[in-house]
Backbone as CSV, one residue per row, in Angstrom:
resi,resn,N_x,N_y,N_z,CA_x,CA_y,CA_z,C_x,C_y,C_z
1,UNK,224.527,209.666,256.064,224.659,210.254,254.750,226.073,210.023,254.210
2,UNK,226.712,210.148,254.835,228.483,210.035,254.669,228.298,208.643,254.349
3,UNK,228.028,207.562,254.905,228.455,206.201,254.977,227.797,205.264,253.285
4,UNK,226.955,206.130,253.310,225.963,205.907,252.296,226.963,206.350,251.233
5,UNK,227.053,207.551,250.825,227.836,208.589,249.435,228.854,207.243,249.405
6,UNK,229.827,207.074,250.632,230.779,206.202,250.352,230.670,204.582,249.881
7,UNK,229.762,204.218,250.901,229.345,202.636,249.726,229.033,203.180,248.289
8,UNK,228.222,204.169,248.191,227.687,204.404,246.347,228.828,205.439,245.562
9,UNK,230.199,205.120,246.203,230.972,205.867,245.741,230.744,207.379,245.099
10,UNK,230.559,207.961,246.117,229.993,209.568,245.566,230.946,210.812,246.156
11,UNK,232.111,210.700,245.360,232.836,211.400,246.156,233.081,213.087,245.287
12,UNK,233.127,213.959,246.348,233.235,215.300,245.768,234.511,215.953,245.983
13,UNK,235.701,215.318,244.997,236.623,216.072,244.842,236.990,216.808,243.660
14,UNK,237.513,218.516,244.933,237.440,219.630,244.434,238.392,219.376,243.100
15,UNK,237.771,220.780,241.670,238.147,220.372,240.690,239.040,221.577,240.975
16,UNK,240.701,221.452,240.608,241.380,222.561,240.902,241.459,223.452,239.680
17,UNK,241.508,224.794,239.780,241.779,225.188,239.076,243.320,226.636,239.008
18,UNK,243.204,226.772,237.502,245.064,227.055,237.519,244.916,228.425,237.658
19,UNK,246.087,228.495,238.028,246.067,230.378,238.005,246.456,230.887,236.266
20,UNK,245.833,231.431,235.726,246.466,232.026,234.406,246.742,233.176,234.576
21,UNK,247.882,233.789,234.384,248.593,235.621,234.559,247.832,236.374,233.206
22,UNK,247.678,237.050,233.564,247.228,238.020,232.341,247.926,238.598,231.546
23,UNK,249.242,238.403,231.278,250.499,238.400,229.993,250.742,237.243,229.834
24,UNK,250.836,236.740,228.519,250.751,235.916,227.766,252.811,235.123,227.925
25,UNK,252.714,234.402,228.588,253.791,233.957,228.864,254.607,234.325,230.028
26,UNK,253.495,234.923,230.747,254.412,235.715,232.255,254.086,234.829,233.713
27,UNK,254.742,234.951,234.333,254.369,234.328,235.439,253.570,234.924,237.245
28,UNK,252.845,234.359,237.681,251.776,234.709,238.399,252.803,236.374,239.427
29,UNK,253.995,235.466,239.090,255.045,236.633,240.136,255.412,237.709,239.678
30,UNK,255.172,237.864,238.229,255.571,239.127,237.080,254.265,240.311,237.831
31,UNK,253.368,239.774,238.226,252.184,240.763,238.173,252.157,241.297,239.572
32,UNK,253.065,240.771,240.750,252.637,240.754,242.035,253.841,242.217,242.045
33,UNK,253.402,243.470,243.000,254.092,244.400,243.387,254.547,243.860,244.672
34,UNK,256.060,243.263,244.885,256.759,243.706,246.330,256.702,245.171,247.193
35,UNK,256.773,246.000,246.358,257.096,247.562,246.307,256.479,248.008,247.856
36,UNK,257.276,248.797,249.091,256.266,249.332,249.825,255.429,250.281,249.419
37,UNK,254.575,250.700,249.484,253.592,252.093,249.955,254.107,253.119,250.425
38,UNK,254.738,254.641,249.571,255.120,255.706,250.208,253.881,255.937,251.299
39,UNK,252.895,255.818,251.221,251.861,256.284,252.040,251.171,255.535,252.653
40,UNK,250.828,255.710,254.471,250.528,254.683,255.339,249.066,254.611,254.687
41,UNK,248.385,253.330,255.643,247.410,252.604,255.297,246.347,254.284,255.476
42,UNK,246.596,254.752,256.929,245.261,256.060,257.836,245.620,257.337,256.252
43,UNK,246.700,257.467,255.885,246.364,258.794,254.388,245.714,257.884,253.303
44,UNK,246.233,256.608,253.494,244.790,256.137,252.786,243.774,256.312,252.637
45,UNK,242.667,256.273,253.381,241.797,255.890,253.987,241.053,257.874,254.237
46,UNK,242.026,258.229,254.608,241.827,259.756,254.869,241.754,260.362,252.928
47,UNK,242.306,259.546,252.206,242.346,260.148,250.736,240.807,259.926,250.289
48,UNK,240.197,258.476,250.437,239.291,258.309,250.392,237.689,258.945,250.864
49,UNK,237.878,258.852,252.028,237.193,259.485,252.891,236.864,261.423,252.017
50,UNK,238.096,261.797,252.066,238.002,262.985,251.361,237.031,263.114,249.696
51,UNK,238.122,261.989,248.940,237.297,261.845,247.673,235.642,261.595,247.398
52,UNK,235.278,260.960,248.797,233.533,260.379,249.153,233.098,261.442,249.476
53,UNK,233.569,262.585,249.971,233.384,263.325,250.525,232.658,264.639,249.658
54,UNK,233.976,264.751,248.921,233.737,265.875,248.155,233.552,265.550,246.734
55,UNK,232.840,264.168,246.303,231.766,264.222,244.903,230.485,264.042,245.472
56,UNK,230.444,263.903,246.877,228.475,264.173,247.292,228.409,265.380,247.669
57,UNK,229.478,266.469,247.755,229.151,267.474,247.956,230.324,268.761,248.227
58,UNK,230.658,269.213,246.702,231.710,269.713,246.620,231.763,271.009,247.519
59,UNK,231.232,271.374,248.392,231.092,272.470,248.954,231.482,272.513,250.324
60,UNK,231.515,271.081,251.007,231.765,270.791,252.199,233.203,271.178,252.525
61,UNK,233.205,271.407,254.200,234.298,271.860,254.459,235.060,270.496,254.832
62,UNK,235.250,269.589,254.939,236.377,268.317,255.260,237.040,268.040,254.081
63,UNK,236.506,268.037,252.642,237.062,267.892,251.407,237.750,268.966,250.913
64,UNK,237.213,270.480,251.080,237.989,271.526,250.354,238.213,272.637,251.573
65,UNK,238.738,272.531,252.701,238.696,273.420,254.315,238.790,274.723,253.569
66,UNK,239.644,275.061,252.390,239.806,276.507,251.873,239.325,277.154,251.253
67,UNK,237.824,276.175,251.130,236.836,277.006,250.200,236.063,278.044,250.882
68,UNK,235.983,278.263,252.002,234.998,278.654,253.218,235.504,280.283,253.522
69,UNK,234.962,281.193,253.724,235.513,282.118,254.216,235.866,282.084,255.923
70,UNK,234.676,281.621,256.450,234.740,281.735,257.967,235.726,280.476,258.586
71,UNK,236.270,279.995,257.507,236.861,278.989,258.439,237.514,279.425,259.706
72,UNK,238.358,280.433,259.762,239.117,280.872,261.122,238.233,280.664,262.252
73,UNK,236.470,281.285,262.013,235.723,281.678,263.334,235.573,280.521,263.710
74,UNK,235.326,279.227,262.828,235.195,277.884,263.273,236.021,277.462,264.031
75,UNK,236.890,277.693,263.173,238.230,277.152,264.366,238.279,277.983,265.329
76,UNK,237.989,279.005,265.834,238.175,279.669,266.671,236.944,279.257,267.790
77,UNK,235.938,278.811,267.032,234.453,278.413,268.316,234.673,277.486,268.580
78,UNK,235.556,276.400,267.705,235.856,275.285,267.867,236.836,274.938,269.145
79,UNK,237.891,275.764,269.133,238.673,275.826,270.355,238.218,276.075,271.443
80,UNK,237.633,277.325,271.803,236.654,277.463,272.620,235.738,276.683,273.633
81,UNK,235.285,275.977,272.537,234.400,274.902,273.293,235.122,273.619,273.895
82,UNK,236.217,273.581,272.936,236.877,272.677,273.635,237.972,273.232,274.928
83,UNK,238.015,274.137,274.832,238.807,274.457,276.504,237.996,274.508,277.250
84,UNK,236.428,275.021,277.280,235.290,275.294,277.747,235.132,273.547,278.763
85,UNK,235.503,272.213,277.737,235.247,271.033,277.875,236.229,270.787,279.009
86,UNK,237.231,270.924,278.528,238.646,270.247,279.316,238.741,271.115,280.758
87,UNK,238.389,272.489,280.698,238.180,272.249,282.214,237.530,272.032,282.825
88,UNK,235.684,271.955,282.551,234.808,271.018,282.834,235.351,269.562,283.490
89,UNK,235.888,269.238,282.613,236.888,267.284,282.833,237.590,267.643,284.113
90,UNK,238.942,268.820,283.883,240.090,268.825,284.869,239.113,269.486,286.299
91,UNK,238.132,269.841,286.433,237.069,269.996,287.529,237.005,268.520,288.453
92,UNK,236.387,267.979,287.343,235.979,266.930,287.637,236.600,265.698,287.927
93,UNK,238.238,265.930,287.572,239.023,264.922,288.037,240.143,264.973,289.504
């Protein structure tokens, strides 16, 4: 197939195309932010996560923890179970 295109001269070179900036006389580097990020990539990601969070369901506790009355007991069963765990583990190791 190759040998062929090339005797019948059939060659497919790419048509380039330009970068145009979106200000009218600016250059591709006017638009690019050097700037770091006050905020790492994980509060990223954790901002997000939150925002997904709490427009499917503004009531949930990971998006708004202070909407809840019982939050303390949670945290409190929550601990619980997890010491309940860890010496289960430190048993077992």
């Amino acid at each position: 197939m190759i040998k062929q295109r090339v005797l019948d001269e059939l060659f497919d070179d790419p048509v380039r195309k330009s970068i145009k900036s979106k200000k009218k006389g600016g250059d591709i580097e006017d638009t690019l932010n050097y700037y770091k990020s006050t905020k790492g990539l994980g509060d990223m990601y954790e901002d997000d996560l939150k925002q997904k969070v709490y427009s499917e369901d503004p009531n949930s506790f990971l998006a708004n923890p202070g909407a809840h009355a019982g939050e303390t007991s949670i945290k409190k069963e929550v601990s619980e179970l997890m010491g309940h765990l860890f010496r289960d583990l430190d048993r077992l190791s």
